[in-house]
FINUMI-964622 format. One record per residue (C-alpha): residue in three letters; y, x, z. Coordinates in Angstrom, 2 decimals. Layout:
<recs>
ALA:Y:X:Z
...
</recs>
This chain:
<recs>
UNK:-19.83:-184.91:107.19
UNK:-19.47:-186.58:104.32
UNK:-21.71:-185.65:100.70
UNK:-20.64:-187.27:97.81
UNK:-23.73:-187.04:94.80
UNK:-22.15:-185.31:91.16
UNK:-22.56:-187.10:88.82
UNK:-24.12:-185.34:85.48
UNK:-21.42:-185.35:83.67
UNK:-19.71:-183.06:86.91
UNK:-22.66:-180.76:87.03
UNK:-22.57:-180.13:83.17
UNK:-19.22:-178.68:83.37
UNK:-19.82:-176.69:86.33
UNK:-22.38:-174.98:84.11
UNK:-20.62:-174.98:81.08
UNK:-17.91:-172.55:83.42
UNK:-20.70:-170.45:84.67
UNK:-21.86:-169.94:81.49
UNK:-18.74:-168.37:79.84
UNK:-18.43:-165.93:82.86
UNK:-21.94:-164.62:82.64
UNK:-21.26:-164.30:78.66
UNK:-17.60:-162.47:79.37
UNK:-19.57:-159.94:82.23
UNK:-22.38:-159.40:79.75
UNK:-19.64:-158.86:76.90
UNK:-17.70:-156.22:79.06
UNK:-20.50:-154.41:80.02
UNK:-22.12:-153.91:76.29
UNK:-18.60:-152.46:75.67
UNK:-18.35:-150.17:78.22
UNK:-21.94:-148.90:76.82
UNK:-20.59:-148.56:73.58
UNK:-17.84:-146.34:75.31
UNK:-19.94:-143.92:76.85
UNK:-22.07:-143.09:73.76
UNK:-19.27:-142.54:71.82
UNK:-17.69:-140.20:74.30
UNK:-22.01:-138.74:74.51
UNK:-21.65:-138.08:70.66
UNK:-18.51:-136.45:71.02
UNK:-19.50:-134.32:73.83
UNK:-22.84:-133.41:71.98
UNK:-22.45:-133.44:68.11
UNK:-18.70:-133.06:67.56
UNK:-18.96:-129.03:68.56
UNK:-21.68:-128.52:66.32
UNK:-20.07:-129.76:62.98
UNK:-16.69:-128.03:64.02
UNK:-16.52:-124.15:62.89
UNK:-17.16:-121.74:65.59
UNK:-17.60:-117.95:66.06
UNK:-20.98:-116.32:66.06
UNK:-22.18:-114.24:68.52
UNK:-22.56:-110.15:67.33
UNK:-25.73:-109.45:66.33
UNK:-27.28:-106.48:68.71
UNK:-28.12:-103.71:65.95
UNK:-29.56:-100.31:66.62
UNK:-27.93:-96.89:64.12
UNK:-28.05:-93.88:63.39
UNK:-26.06:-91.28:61.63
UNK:-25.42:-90.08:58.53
UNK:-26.43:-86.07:58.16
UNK:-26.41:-83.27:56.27
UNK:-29.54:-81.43:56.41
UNK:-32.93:-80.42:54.01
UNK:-34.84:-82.87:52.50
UNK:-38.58:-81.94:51.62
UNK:-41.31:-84.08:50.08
UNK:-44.46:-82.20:51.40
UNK:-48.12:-83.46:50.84
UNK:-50.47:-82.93:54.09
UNK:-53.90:-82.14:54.33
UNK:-56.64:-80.38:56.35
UNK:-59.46:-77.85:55.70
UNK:-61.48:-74.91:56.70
UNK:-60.34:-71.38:56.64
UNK:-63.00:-69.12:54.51
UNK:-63.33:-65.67:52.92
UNK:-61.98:-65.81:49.39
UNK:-65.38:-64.40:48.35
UNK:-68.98:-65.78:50.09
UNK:-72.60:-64.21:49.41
UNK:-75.58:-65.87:50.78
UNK:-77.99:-62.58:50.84
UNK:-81.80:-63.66:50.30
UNK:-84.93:-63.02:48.71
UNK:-87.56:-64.39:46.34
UNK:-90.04:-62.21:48.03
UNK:-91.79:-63.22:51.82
UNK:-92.21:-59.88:52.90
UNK:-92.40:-58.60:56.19
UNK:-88.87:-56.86:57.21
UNK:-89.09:-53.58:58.78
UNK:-85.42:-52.34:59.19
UNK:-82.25:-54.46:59.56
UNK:-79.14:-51.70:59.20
UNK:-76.08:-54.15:59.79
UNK:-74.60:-56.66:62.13
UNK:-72.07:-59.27:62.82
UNK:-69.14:-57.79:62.34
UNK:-69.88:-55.31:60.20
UNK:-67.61:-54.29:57.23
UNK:-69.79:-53.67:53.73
UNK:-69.89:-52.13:50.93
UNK:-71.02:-53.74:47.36
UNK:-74.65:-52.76:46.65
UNK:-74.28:-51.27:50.41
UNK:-78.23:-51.79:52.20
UNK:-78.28:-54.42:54.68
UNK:-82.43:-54.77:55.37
UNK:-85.37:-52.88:54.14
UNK:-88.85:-55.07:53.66
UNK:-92.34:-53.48:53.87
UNK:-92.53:-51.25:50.71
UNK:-96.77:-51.56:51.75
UNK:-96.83:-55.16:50.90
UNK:-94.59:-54.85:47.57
UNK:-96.75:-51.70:46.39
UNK:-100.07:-54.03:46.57
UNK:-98.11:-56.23:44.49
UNK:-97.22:-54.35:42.29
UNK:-100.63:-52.30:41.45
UNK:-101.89:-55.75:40.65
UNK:-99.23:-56.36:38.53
UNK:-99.79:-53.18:36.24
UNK:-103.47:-54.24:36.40
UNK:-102.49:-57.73:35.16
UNK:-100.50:-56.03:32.05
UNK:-103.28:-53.65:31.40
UNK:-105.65:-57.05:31.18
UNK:-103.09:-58.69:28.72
UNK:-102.48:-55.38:26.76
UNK:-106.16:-54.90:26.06
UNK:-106.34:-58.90:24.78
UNK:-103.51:-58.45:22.46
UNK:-105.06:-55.33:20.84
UNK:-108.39:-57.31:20.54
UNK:-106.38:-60.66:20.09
UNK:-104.49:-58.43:16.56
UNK:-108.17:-56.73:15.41
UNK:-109.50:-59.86:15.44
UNK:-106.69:-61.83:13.44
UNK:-106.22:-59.01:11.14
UNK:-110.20:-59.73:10.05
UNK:-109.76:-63.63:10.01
UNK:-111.39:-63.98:12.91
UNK:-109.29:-65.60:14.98
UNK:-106.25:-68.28:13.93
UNK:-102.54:-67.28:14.06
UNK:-102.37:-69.58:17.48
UNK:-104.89:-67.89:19.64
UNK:-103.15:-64.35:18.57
UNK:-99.86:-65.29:19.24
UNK:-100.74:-66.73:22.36
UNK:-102.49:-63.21:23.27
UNK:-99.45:-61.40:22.06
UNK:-97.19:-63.59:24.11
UNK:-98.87:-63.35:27.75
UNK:-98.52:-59.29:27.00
UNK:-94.79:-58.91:26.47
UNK:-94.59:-61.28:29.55
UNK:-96.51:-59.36:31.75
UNK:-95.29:-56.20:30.59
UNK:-91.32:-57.34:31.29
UNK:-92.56:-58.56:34.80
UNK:-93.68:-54.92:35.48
UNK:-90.55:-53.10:33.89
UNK:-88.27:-55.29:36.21
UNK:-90.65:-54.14:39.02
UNK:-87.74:-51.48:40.35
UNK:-89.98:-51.31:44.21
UNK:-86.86:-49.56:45.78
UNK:-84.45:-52.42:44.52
UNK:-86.85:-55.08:46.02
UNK:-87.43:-53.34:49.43
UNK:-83.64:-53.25:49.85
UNK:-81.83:-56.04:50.72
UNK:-77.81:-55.35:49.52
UNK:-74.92:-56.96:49.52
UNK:-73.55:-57.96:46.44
UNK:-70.24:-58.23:47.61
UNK:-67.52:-55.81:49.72
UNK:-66.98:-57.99:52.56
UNK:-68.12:-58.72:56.20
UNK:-71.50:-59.49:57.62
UNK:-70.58:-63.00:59.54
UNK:-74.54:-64.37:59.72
UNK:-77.74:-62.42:60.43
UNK:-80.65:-65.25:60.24
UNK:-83.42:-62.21:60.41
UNK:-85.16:-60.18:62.53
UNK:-87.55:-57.05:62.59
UNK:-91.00:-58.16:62.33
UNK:-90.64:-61.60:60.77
UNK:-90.86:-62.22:57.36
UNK:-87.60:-62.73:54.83
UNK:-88.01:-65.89:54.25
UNK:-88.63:-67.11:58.15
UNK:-85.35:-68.26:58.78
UNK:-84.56:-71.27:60.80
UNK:-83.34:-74.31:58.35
UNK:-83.64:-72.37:55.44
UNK:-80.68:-70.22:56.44
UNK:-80.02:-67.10:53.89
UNK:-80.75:-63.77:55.35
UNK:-77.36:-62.83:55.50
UNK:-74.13:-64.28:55.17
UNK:-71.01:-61.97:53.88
UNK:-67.69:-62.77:53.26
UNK:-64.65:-61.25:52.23
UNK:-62.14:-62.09:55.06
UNK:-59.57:-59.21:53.76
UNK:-58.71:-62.46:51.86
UNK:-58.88:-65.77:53.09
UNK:-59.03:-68.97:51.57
UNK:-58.47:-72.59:52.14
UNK:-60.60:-75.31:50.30
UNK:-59.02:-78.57:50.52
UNK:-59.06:-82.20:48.81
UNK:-56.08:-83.94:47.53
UNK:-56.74:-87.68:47.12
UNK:-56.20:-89.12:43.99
UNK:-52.83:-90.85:44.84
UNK:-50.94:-87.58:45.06
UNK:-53.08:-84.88:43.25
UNK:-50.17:-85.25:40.28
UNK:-47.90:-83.38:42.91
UNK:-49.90:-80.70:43.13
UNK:-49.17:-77.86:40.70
UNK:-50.36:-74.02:40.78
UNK:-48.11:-71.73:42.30
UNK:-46.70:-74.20:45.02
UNK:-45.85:-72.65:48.55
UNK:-48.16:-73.64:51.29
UNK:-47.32:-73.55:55.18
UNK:-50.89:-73.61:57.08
UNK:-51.00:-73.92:60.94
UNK:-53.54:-73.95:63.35
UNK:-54.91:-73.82:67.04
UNK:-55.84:-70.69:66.85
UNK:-52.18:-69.21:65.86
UNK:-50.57:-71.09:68.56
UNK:-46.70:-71.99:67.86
UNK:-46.92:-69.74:64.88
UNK:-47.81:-70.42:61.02
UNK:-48.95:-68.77:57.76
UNK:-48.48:-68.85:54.55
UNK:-50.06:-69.66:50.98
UNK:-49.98:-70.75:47.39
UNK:-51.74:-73.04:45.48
UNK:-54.01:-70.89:43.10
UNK:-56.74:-73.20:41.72
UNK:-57.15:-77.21:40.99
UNK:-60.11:-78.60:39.82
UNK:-60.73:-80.13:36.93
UNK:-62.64:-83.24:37.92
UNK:-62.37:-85.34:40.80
UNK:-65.55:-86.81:43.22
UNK:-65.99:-89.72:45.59
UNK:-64.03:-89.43:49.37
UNK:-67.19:-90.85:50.83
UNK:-69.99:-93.63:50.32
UNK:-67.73:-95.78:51.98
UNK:-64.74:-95.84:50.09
UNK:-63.80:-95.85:46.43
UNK:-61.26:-93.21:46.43
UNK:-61.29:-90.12:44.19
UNK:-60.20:-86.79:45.81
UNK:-60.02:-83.45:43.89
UNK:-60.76:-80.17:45.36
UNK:-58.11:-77.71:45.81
UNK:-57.97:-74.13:46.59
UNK:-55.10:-72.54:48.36
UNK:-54.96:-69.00:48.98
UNK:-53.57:-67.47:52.75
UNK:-51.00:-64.43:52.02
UNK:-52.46:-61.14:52.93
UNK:-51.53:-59.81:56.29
UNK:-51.81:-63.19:58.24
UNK:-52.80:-61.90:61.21
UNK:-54.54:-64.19:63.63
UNK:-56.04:-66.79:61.44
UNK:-59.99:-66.48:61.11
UNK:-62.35:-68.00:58.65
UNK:-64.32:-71.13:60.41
UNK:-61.51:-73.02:61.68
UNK:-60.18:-76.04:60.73
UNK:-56.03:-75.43:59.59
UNK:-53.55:-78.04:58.59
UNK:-52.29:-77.05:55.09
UNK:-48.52:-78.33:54.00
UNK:-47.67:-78.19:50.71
UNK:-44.29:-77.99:49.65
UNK:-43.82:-80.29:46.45
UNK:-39.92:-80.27:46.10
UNK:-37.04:-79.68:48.84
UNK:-33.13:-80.28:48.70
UNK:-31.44:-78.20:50.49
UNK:-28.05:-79.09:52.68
UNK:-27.63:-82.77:51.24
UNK:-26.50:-86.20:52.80
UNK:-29.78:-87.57:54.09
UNK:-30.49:-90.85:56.31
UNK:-33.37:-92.09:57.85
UNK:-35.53:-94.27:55.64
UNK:-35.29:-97.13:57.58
UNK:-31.89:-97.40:56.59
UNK:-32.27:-98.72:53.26
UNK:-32.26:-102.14:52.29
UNK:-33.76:-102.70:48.87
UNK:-33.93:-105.72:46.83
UNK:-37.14:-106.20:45.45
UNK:-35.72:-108.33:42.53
UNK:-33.14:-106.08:41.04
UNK:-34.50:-102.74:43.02
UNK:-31.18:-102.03:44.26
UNK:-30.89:-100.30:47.15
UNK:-27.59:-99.88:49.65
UNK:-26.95:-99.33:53.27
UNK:-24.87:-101.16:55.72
UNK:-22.21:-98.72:57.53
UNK:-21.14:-99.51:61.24
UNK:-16.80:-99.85:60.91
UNK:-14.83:-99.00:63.74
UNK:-13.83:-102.34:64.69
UNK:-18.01:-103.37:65.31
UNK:-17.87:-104.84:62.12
UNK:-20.45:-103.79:59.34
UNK:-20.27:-103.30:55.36
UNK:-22.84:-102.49:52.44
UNK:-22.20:-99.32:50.62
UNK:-24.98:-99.52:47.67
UNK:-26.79:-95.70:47.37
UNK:-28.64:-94.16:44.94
UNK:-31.72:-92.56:46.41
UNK:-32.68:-88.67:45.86
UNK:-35.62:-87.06:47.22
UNK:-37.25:-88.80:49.86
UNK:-39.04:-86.97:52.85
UNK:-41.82:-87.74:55.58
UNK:-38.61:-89.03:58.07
UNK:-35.45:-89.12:55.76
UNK:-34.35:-89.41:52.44
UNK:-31.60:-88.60:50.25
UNK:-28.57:-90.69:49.52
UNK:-25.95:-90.30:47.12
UNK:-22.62:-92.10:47.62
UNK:-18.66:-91.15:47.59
UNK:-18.15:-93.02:50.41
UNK:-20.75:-92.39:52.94
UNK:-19.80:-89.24:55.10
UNK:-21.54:-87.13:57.29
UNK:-21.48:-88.73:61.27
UNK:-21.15:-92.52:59.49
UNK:-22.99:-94.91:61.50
UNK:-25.93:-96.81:59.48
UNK:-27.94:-99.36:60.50
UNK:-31.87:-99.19:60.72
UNK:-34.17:-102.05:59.61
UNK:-31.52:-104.28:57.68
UNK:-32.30:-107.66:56.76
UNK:-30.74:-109.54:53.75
UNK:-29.24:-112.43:56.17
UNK:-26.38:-109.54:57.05
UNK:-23.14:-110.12:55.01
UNK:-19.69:-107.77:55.16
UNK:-17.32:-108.40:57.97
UNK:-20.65:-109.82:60.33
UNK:-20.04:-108.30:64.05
UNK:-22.29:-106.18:65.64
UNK:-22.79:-104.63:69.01
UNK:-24.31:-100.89:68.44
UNK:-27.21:-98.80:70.07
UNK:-27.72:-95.53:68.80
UNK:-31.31:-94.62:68.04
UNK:-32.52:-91.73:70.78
</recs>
């Protein structure tokens, strides 16, 4: 075989040629590149900027009602007798008779314990000797001054220890200090004595007797400071408590005071102490137990009422409206005026809400008219 040598000028050209089709391959293929990320854009970015439908928002409703509307202001306390008498005695003496117990219904002035009239008599012997001491010094004490004696100070100090040892002994009545009464009508709920010990030997320092009047009960509460200006005398009271079950009792506010005092040493809240009086004939409830007191500050009765959750208020303006559920799942705001607004619901006052209307609960300001929804009814 024969091989014939190119000559350069041969060999150029032969390169030249390979050189334009590498150039037209590489050419073709940066096109087809540019192809497919124009038809990527399309595919990815084109949707986006074109106008599509949203999706419905999921919502949850409820419905517009008529029912009452009632603004109440809670609070709990301890059931007592209107009227409370801790029974004691100045005087230690030895008790000889006790003539109640528990239980027991009183009289005022009615004898609950008789101390050792022995003890008291001693006392009261040296008593009148004491005052017959001081008598004769004031007779001397006045001789004596009348002559110059004595100064004007030491005489009046004479005279003075006599009239005060002569009212001791006129206010020593020995019956009335033997017997223990009750200065109340009531009934006897503590007896902190017993025969043989002396008055005042009662465990913690405990009165001798405790009586209460439980004909008419009471209930001392505290209304923090925040909503004592809705209390006012005379307002209705529901109370409830373990003790009566299912069933409740009445009352009426009947005393507020007039100054306020610390919650407790950890807070700086004011509360002010409130009385509320329990309607005779509650049968039932007892004094000691703790009682949940409602008081009624204002009620509407048979109105258009929502929960509160439905309300969407701007805090800018203070506007307030709802957004109603159509029938074709679509919603729109009604603006309300708000009435009286309870623990769960409040009142709402527009023409064209009606009772069974569908609101939504928890609406946020990004919800415009005509916006689709899909529904669930609150349980």
């Amino acid at each position: 075989m024969f091989w014939r040598k190119k000559n350069n000028t041969e060999v150029q050209g032969e390169n030249a040629t390979a050189t334009k089709k590498y150039k037209r391959k590489k050419k073709k293929f940066i096109i087809i590149g540019i192809v497919i990320a124009f038809i990527l854009i399309g595919v990815v970015f084109v949707p986006r900027l074109l106008p599509h439908e949203a999706p419905p928002l999921s919502v949850t409703t409820s419905l517009v009602a008529t029912k009452d509307v009632e603004q109440i202001v809670s609070i709990k306390g301890t059931i007592e007798g209107s009227q409370k008498a801790d029974v004691a005695t100045s005087l230690n003496y030895e008790i000889v008779s006790i003539l109640v117990e528990e239980g027991d219904q009183v009289k005022k002035d009615q004898v609950l314990a008789v101390l050792d009239a022995e003890d008291l008599q001693d006392d009261y012997e040296k008593t009148s000797k004491t005052l017959a001491q001081s008598k004769f010094a004031y007779e001397s004490a006045k001789s004596l001054y009348d002559e110059g004696a004595i100064s004007k100070e030491d005489y009046i100090k004479a005279e003075t220890q006599y009239q005060t040892d002569k009212i001791t002994l006129d206010a020593y009545n020995i019956t009335d200090k033997v017997n223990i009464k009750s200065p109340i009508a009531g009934t006897v709920t503590r007896v902190n004595v017993n025969i043989g010990r002396y008055a005042n030997d009662t465990e913690n320092s405990e009165p001798m007797f405790v009586v209460e009047d439980l004909e008419n009960l009471k209930m001392n509460v505290k209304i923090s400071e925040y909503d004592i200006s809705k209390i006012k005398i005379g307002q209705q009271v529901t109370i409830s408590a373990e003790v009566l079950g299912k069933e409740t009792v009445t009352g009426v506010v009947s005393r507020i005071s007039p100054t306020g005092e610390q919650k407790d040493n950890t807070s700086k809240e004011m509360v002010i102490p409130v009385q509320i009086d329990v309607s005779k004939g509650s049968s039932g409830l007892i004094a000691g137990v703790t009682a949940k007191a409602d008081i009624e500050i204002e009620k509407h009765l048979q109105v258009m009422a929502i929960p509160i959750d439905g309300i969407l208020e701007d805090p800018s303006t203070g506007e307030t409206a709802v957004f109603v559920v159509k029938e074709d799942s679509t919603i729109q705001k009604i603006p309300v005026t708000l009435g009286l607004e309870g623990d769960f619901d409040i009142e709402v006052i527009n023409e064209e809400l009606h009772q069974g209307d569908a609101i939504v609960l928890n609406p946020s300001f990004d919800m415009v008219d005509g916006m689709a929804v899909i529904t669930e009814t609150e349980e």
